[in-house]
C-alpha positions as CSV (number, residue, x, y, z in Angstrom):
1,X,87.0,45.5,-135.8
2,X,85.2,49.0,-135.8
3,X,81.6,49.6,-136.9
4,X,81.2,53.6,-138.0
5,X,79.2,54.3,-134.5
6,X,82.1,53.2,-132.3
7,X,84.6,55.0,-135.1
8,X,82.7,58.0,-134.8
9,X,82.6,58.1,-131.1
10,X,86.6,57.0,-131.2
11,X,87.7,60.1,-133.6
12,X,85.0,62.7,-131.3
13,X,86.5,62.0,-128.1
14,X,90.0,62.0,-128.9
15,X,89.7,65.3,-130.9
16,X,87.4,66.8,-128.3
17,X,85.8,69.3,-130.9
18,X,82.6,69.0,-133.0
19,X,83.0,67.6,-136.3
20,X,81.3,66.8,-139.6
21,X,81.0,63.1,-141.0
22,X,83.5,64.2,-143.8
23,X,86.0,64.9,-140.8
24,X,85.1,62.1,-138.9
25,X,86.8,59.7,-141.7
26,X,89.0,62.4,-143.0
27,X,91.0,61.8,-139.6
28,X,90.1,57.9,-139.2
29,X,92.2,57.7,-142.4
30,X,95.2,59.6,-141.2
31,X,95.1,57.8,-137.7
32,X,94.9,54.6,-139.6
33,X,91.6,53.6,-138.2
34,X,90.1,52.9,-141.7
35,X,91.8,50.0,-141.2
36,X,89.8,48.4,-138.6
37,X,86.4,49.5,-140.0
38,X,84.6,46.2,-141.4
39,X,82.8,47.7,-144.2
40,X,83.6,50.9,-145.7
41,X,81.3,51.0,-149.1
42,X,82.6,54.0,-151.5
43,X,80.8,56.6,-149.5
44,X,82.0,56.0,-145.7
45,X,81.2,59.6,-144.3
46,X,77.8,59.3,-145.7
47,X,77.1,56.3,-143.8
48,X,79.1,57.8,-140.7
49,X,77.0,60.8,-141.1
50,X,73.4,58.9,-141.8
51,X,73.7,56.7,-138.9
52,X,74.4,59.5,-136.5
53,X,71.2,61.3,-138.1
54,X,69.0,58.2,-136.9
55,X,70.8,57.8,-133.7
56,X,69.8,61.6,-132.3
57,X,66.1,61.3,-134.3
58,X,65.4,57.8,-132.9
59,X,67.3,56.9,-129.7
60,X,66.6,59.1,-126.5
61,X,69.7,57.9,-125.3
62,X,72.1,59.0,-128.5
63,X,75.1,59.6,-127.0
64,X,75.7,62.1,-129.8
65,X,74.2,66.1,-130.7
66,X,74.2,67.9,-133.9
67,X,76.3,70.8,-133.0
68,X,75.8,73.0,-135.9
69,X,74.4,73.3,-139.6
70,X,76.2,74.5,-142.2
71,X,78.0,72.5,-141.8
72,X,76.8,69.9,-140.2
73,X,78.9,68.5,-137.1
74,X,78.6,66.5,-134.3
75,X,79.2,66.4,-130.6
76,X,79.1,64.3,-127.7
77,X,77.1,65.2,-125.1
78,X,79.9,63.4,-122.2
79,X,82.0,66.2,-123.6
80,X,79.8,68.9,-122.9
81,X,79.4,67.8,-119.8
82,X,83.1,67.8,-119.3
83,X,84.4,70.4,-120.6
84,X,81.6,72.8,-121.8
85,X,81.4,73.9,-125.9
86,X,81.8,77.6,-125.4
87,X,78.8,79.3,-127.3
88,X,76.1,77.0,-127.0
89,X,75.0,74.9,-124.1
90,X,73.5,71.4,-124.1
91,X,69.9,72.7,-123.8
92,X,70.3,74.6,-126.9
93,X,71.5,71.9,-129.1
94,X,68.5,69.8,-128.4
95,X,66.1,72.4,-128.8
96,X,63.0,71.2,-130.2
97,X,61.6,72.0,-133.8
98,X,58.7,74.3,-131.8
99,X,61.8,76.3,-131.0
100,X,64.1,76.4,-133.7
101,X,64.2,78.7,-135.9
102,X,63.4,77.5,-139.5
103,X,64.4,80.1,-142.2
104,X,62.6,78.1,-144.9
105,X,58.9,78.1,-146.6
106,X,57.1,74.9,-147.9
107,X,58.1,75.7,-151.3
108,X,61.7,75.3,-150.5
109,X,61.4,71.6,-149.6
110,X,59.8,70.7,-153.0
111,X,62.8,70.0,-154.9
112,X,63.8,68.0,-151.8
113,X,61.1,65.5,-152.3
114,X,61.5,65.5,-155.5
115,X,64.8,64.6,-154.8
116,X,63.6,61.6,-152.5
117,X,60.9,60.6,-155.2
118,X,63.8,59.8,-157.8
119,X,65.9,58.0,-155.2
120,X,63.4,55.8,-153.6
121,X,60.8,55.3,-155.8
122,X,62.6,55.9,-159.3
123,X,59.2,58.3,-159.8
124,X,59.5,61.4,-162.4
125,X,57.5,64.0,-159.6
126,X,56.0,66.8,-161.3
127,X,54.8,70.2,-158.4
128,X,51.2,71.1,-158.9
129,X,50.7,74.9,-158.4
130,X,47.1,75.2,-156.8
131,X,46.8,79.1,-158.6
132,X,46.5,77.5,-162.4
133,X,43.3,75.4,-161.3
134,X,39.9,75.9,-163.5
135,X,37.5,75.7,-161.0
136,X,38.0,77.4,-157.6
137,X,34.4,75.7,-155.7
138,X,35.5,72.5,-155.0
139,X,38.1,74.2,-152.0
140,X,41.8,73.9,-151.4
141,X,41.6,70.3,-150.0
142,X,41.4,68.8,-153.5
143,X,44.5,69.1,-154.9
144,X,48.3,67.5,-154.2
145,X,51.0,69.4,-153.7
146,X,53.0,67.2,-155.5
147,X,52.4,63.8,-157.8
148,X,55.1,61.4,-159.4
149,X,54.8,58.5,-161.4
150,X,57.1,55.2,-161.8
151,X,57.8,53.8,-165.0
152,X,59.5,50.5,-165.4
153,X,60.0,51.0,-168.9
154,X,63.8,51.7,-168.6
155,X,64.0,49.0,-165.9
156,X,62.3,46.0,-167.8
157,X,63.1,44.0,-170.9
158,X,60.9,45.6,-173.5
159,X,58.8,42.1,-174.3
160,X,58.2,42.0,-170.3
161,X,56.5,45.4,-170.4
162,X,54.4,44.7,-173.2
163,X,53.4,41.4,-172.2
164,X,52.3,42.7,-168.7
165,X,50.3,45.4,-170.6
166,X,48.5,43.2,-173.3
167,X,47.7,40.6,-169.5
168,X,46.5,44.0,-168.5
169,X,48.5,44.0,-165.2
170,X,50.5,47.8,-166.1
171,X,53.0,48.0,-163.3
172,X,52.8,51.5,-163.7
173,X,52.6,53.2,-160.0
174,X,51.2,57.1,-158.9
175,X,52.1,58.4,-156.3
176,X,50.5,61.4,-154.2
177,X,52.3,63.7,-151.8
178,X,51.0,66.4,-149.2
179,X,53.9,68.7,-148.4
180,X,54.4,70.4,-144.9
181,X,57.4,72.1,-143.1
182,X,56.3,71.4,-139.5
183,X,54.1,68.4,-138.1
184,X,53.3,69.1,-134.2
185,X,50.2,68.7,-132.5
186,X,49.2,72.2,-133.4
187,X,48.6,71.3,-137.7
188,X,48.2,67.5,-137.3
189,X,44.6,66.6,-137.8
190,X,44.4,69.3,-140.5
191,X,47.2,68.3,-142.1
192,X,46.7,64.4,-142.3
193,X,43.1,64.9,-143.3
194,X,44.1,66.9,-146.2
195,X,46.7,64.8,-147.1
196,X,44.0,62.1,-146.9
197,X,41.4,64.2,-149.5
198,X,44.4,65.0,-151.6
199,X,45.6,61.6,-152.2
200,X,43.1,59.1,-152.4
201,X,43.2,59.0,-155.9
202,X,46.6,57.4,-156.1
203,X,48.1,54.3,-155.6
204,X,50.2,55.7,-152.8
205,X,49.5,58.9,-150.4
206,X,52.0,60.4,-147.8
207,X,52.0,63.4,-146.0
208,X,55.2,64.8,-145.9
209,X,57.8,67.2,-143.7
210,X,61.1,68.7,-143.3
211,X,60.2,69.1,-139.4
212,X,58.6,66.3,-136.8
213,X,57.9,66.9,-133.3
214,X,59.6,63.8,-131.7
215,X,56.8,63.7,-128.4
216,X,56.3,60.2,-127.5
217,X,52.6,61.0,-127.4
218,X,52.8,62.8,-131.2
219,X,54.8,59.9,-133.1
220,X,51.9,57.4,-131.2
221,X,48.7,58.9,-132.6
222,X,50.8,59.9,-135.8
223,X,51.6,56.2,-136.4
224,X,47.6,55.5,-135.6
225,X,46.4,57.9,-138.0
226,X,48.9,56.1,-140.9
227,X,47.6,52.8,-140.0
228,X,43.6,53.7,-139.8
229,X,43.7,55.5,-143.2
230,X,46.7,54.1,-145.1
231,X,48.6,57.2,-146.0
232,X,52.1,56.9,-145.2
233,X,54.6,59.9,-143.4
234,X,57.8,61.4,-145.2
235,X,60.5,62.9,-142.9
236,X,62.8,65.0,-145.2
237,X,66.6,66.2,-143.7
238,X,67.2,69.0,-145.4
239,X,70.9,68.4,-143.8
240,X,71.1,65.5,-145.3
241,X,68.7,64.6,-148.2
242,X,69.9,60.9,-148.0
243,X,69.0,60.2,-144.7
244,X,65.4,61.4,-145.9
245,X,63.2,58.7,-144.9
246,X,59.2,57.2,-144.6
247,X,58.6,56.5,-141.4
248,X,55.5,54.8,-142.0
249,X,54.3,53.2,-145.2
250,X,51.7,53.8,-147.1
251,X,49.2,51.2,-147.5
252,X,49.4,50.5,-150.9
253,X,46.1,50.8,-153.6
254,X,45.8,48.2,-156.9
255,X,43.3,50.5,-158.6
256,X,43.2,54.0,-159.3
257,X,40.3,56.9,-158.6
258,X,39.6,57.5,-162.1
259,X,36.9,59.8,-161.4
260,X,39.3,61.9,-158.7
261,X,41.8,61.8,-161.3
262,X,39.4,63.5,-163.8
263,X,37.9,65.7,-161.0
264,X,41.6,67.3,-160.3
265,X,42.2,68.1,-164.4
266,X,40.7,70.9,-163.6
267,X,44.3,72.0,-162.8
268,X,45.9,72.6,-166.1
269,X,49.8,71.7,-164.0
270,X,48.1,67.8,-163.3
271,X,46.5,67.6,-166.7
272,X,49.7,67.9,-168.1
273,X,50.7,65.7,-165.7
274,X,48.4,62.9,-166.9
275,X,48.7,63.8,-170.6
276,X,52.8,63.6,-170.4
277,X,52.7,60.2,-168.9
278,X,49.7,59.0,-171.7
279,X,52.6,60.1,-174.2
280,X,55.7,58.7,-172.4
281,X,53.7,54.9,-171.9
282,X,52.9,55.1,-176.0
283,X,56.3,56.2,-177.0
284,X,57.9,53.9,-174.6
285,X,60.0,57.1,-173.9
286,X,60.4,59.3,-170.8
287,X,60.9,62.5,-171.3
288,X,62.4,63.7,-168.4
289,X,63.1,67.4,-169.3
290,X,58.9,67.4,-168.2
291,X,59.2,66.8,-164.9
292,X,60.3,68.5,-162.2
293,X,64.3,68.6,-162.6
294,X,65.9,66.4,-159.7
295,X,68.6,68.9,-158.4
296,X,72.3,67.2,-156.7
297,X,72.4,66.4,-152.9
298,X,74.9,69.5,-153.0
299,X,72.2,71.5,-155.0
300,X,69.4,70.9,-152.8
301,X,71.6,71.5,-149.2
302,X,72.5,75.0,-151.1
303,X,69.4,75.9,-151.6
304,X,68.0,76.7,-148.0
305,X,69.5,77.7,-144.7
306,X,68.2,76.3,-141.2
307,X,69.3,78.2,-138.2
């Protein structure tokens, strides 16, 4: 049997031409190769296509390249080696994020983790513009760029939730998010840092980014920086918003800053914030028109371009 690596590397090298994960299947079905795959699920590209993601992110030794965005499609580096790929060389496929050219601001990737904040967490994520705040003197390393909340009301038995609330144990989660497009040496310190005076409030904190310098040396003192202070790291792929990821947890906080929390009211966007979810716990309702709208994987890919 086939597992959707060795498939992928199968259709690759007998078509000899860079393809998307859609592709990839497209002609493992008209080969007949479907067959032999173990476990398809009912989205077999997007598995084909995620586990390439990690392989190139995570493993040196990938034997695959991303060839191109928009689309996405992959390559094998044997091939290039081979035979050549005509307007790009090996070199420049795996340039580094200090050298590629991102045609994006921070504000694009918003509705991306908004995106991820509704998948993984089932949180309603609402973005907190810094302008509307009252009070200026506090600085800008007060406020979150964005927060979310998770309710289980629509996942619990309605007796459940009311009994954990009258035991007062509200399962009720916040979450706090620092947004960045790059993370390299050059921004780290500042960035984690903020993303530590931003978020302390919460019961979670990450820092998160579309772009992560993969240096040995950078991933190391990134991972010690999570562990010392508990806030957890958020790679987005704006190629592919499923294969978004945390890369480091969060360390996880029972009780809440209720003075912080009061503190940052002075931003009219978060005191709406907190007075929507007050509502939404006494109704029993979400209203989900308040929050940020979650946009479609195909929405969100749309919505930027990477070159």
């Amino acid at each position: 049997m086939l597992t959707f690596y060795d498939l992928a590397l199968k259709i690759i090298e007998e078509e000899k031409r860079p393809l998307s994960a859609a592709e990839i299947w497209d002609l493992a079905v008209k080969k007949g190769y479907d067959t032999e795959v173990s476990s398809k699920g009912k989205t077999p590209w997007q598995s084909i296509g995620s586990l390439i993601y990690v392989d190139i992110r995570d493993n040196r030794k990938s034997k695959f390249i991303k060839a191109s965005t928009r689309p996405t499609k992959f390559y094998l580096k044997s091939l290039i080696k081979e035979k050549g790929i005509g307007e790009f060389t090996e070199e420049e496929l795996s340039v580094d994020i200090e050298q590629r050219q991102v045609n994006y601001s921070e504000k694009d990737i918003h509705p991306f983790l908004v995106y991820f904040a509704s998948s993984y967490f089932k949180a309603f994520a609402k973005t907190i513009n810094h302008s509307t705040s009252t009070k200026k003197e506090f600085g800008e390393w007060v406020h979150p760029d964005i927060v979310a909340c998770y309710f289980p009301i629509e996942d619990w038995n309605n007796e459940v939730y009311e009994l954990s609330e009258k035991l007062g144990d509200n399962p009720v989660k916040l979450y706090s998010f620092e947004l960045k497009k790059t993370l390299t040496f050059s921004n780290l310190r500042e960035s984690f840092f903020q993303a530590v005076s931003n978020s302390s409030w919460a019961n979670e904190g990450y820092l998160v980014a579309s772009e992560i310098s993969k240096d040995d040396d950078f991933i190391i003192e990134l991972k010690r920086l999570s562990t010392s202070f508990g806030i957890g790291i958020i790679k987005i792929e704006i190629d592919d918003p499923d294969s978004s990821e945390i890369l480091f947890p969060a360390k996880i906080k029972n009780n809440l800053d209720w003075d912080t929390i009061n503190k940052l009211t002075m931003n009219s966007d978060f005191k709406e914030f907190i007075k929507r979810l007050k509502n939404d716990l006494v109704s029993k309702e979400i209203r989900k028109e308040k929050f940020d709208k979650v946009l479609t994987k195909e929405g969100l890919i749309k919505s930027i371009s990477v070159e």
